[in-house]
C-alpha positions as CSV (number, residue, x, y, z in Angstrom):
1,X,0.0,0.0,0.0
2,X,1.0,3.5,-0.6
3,X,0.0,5.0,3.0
4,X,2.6,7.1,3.3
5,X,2.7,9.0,0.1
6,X,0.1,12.1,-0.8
7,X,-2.4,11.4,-3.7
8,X,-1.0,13.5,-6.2
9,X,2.5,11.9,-5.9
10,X,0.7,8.4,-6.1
11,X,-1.2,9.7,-9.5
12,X,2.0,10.8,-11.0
13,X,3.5,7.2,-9.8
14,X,0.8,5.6,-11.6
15,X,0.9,7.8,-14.9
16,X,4.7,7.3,-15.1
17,X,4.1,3.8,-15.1
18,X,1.5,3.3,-17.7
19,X,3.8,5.2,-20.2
20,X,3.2,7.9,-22.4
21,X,1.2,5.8,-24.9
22,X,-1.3,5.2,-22.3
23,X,-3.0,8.1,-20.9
24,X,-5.5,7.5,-18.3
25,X,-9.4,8.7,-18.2
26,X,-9.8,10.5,-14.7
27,X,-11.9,8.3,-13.4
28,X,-10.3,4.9,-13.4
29,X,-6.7,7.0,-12.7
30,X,-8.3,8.2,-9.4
31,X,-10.3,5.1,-8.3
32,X,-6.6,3.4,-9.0
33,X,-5.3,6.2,-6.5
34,X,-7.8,5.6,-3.7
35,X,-7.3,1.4,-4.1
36,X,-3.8,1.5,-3.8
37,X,-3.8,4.0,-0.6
38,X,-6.4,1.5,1.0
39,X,-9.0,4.5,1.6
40,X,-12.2,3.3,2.4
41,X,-14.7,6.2,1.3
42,X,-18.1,6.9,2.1
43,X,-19.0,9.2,-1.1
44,X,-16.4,8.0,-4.2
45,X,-18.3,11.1,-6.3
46,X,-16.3,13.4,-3.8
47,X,-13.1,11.7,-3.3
48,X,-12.8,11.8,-7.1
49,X,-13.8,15.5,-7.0
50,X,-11.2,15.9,-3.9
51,X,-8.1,14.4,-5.7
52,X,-9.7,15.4,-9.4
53,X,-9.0,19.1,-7.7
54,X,-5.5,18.2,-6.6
55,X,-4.9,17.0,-9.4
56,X,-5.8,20.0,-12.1
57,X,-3.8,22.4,-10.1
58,X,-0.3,20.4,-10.0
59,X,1.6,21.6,-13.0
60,X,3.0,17.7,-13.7
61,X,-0.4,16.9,-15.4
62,X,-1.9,18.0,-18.6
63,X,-5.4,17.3,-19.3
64,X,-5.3,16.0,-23.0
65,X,-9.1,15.4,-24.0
66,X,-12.1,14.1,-23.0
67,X,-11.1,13.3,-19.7
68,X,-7.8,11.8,-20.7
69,X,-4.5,13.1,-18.6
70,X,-1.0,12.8,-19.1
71,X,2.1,13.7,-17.7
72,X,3.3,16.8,-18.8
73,X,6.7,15.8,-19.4
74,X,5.3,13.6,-22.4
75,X,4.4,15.8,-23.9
76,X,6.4,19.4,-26.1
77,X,5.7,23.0,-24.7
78,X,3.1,24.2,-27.0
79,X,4.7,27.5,-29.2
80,X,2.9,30.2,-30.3
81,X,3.1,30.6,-33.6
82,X,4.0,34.6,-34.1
83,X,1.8,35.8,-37.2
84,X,2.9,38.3,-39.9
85,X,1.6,41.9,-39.5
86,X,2.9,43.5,-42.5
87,X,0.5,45.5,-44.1
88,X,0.6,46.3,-48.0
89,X,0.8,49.8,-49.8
90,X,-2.1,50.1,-52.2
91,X,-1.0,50.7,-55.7
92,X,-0.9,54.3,-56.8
């Protein structure tokens, strides 16, 4: 069991195990999470809110669609692409 270590560290544990090929949906990730810290709940709907939170505000993570997360170390900075702002001289 993983008593002794907080959620969030224990839901980057299991991310960086599954690989970068395998993102997680949220919901099995964090019912993972509670299993392997041997936390008996009385309302799952807010645990997974509870550690859903925790989650979304630790930088590590990156939310990659419809529910899917990954670590954000799998995936590149996003760049901004810089657009042109010339504008032209009309013809005289």
């Amino acid at each position: 069991m993983a008593e002794n270590i907080s959620e969030v560290d224990l839901a980057y544990q299991i991310l960086a195990e599954s690989g970068k090929e395998h993102p997680l949906h949220f919901k099995k990730w964090i019912i993972e999470i509670l299993a392997r810290k041997g936390k008996i709940v009385q309302d799952e709907a807010s645990a997974i809110s509870e550690i859903y939170t925790m989650i979304n505000m630790d930088s590590r993570f990156q939310h990659i669609g419809n529910g899917f997360w990954g670590l954000t170390d799998w995936y590149p900075p996003e760049t901004k692409r810089r657009t042109s702002t010339k504008t032209t001289k009309a013809s005289s």
